[in-house]
C-alpha positions as CSV (number, residue, x, y, z in Angstrom):
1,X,98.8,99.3,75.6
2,X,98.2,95.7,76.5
3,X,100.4,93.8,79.0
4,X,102.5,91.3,77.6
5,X,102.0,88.6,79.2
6,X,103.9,85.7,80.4
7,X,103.5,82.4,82.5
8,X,104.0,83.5,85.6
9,X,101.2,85.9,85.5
10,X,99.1,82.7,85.3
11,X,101.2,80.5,87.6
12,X,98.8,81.8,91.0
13,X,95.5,81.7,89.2
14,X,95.5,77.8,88.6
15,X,93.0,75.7,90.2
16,X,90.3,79.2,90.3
17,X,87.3,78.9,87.8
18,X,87.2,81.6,84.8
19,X,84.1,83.1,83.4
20,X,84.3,83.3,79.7
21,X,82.5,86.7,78.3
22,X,79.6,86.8,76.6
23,X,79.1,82.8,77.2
24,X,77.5,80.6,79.8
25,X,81.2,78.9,80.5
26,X,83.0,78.5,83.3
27,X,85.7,76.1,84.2
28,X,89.1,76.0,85.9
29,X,92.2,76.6,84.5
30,X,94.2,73.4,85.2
31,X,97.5,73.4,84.5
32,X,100.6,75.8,82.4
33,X,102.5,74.0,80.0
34,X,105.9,75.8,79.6
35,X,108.2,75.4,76.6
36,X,111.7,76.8,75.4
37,X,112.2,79.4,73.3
38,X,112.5,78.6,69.4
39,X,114.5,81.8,68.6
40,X,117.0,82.9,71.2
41,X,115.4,86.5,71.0
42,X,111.9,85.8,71.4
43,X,110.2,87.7,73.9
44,X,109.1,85.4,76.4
45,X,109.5,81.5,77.1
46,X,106.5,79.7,75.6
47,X,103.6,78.4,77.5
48,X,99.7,77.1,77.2
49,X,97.2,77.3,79.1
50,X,94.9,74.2,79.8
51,X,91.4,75.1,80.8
52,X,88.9,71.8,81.8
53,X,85.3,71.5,81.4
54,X,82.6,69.1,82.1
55,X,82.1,67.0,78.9
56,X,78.9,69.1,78.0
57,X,76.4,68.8,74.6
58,X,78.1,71.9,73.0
59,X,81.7,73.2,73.1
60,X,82.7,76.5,73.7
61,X,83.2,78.1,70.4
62,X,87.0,79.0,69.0
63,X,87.8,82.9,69.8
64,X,88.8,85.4,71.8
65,X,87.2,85.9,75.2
66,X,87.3,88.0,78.4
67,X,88.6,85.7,80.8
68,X,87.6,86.5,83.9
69,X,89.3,84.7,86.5
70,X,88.0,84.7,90.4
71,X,89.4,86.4,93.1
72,X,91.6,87.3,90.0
73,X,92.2,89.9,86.8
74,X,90.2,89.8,83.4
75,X,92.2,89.1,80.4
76,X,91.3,88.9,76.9
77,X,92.7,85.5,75.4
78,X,92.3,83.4,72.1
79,X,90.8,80.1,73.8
80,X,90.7,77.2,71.2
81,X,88.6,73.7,72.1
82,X,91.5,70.7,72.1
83,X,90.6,67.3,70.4
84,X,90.0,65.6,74.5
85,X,89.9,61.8,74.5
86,X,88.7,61.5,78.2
87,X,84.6,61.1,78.1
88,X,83.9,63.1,81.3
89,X,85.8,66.6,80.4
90,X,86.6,68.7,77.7
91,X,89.8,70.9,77.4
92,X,90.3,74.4,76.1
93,X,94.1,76.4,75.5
94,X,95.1,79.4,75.1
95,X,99.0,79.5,73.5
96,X,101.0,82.3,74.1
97,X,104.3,82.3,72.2
């Protein structure tokens, strides 16, 4: 069975790079956004993950990856490429909710 997976299972893995299977990318995961819950019985609080890249001539594509983070454990997330107004990065999240 997977692990369900909440923020603080991310919280000591900021600031180390993450190799994306089956791709040439790597980048750092930068920050967690936390939310509240909608529904008082959900599961877990809600939370994204914010992963930076160099602004490069392709994107990483939508989809599911094994994330492979340094030092770290492998864990297969939905990465999606965010709309990223600064010219010198791009940004990737994964939302858990």
């Amino acid at each position: 069975m997977a692990e369900f997976l909440e923020a603080r299972h991310f919280e000591p893995l900021v600031g180390k790079t993450v190799r994306f299977g089956g791709t040439t990318f790597e980048m750092p995961l930068v920050k967690i956004v936390k939310g509240q819950k909608f529904i008082e019985s959900a599961k877990r609080e809600p939370f994204i993950l914010i992963f930076r890249s160099p602004k490069l001539n392709v994107y990483m594509p939508e989809g599911l990856y094994d994330c492979a983070f340094d030092d770290g454990p492998t864990y297969n997330i939905y990465i999606t490429p965010i709309h990223t107004i600064e010219p010198e990065w791009q940004d990737y999240q994964a939302v858990f909710n």
